[in-house]
C-alpha positions in Angstrom: 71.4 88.3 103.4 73.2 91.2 103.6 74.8 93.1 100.2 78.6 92.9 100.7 79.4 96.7 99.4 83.4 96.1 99.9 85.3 96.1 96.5 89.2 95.6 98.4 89.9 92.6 100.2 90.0 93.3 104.1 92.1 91.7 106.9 92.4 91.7 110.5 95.7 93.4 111.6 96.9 95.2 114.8 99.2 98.1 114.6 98.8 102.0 116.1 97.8 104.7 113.8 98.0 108.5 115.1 95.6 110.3 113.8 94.8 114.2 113.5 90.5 114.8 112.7 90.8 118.1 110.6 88.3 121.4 110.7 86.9 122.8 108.0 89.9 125.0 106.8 92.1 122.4 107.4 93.5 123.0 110.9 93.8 120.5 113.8 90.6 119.8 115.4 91.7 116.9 117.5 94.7 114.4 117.5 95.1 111.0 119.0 96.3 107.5 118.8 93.8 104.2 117.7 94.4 100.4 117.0 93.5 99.1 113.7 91.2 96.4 113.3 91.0 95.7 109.9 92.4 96.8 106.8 92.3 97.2 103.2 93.3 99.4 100.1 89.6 101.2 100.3 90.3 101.8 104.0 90.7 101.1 107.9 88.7 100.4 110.6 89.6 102.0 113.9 89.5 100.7 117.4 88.8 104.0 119.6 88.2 105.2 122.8 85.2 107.4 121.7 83.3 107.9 118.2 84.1 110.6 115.5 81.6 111.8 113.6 80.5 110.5 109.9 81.8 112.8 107.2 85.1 114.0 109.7 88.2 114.0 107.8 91.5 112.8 109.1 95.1 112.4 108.5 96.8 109.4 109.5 100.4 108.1 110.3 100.8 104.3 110.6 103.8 101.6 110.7 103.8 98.8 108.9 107.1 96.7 108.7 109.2 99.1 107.8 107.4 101.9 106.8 105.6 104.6 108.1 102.3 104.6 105.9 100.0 108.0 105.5 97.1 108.7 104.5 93.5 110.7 105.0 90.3 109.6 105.0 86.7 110.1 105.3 85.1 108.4 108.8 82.0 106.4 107.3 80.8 105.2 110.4 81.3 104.9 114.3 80.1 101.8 115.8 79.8 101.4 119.6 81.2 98.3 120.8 79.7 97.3 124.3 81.3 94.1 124.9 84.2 96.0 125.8 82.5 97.3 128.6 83.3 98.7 131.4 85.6 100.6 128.9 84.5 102.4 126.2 85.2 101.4 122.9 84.2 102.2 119.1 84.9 101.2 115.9 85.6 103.9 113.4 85.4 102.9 109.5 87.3 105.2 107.7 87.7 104.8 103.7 91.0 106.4 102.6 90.7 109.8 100.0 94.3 110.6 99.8 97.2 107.7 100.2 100.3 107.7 98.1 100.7 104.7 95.1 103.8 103.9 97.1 101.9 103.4 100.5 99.1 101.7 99.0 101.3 99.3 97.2 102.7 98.7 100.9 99.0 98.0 102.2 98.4 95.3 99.0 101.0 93.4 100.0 100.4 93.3 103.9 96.7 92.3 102.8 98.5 90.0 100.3 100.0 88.0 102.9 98.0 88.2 105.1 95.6 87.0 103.3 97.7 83.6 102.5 98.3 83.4 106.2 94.9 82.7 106.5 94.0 80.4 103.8 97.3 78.5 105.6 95.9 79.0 109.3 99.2 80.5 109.9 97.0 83.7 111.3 
C-alpha cells in the first residue's frame, strides 16, 4: 500500500489561478493561467496545458469567494495526464512556501466546508 505523505486535508475544487514561474533572481520567466484540482493548506495541484519543472518556483493569484488568495510555491511534481488526449494536459503539484495567515485561514475554511459537503454528498 502506498505511504500517504500528506499532513493537510485535500479537496477537489475548480477555480483559475494565474500564475508567474520565477528565474533565478527573481524576475518573470513565464506567466499563465491553470485550473485547480485539488487543494489544501500544504498546497495546490494544477491542471495545465504543459509541465513545469520540479523545483520551479511560482507566484500565484487565485479567487476564492470573495477573496483574491496569493501565494508561491515550490512545483513538486508534473504528472502527464493522457486521458485528456487529444489535448494535452498535466497536473502540477505545487506545495506553498509563502501564503499569508490571512489567506491560509481563507483556504482552511474552503477545505473545511468542503470537506462537510462531502461527508453530506452535497459535493
Amino acid at each position: 500500500m502506498k505511504e500517504e505523505r500528506r499532513r493537510t486535508a485535500r479537496v477537489l475544487v475548480e477555480h483559475l489561478v494565474s500564475y508567474v514561474v520565477l528565474d533565478e533572481r527573481g524576475g518573470t520567466d513565464e506567466m499563465g493561467m491553470a485550473r485547480t484540482l485539488d487543494l489544501s493548506e500544504g498546497g495546490i495541484v494544477l491542471e495545465m496545458t504543459h509541465s513545469l519543472d520540479r523545483g520551479s518556483h511560482l507566484e500565484m493569484k487565485m479567487v476564492s469567494g470573495d477573496h483574491i488568495l496569493e501565494a508561491r510555491g515550490l512545483v513538486v511534481y508534473s504528472k502527464y495526464l493522457p486521458d485528456y488526449l487529444p489535448d494535452n494536459r498535466w497536473r502540477v503539484g505545487v506545495s506553498f512556501t509563502e501564503i499569508t495567515e490571512g489567506d491560509l485561514a481563507t483556504i482552511a475554511q474552503e477545505v473545511e466546508e468542503r470537506r462537510m459537503q462531502e461527508t453530506r454528498g452535497d459535493a
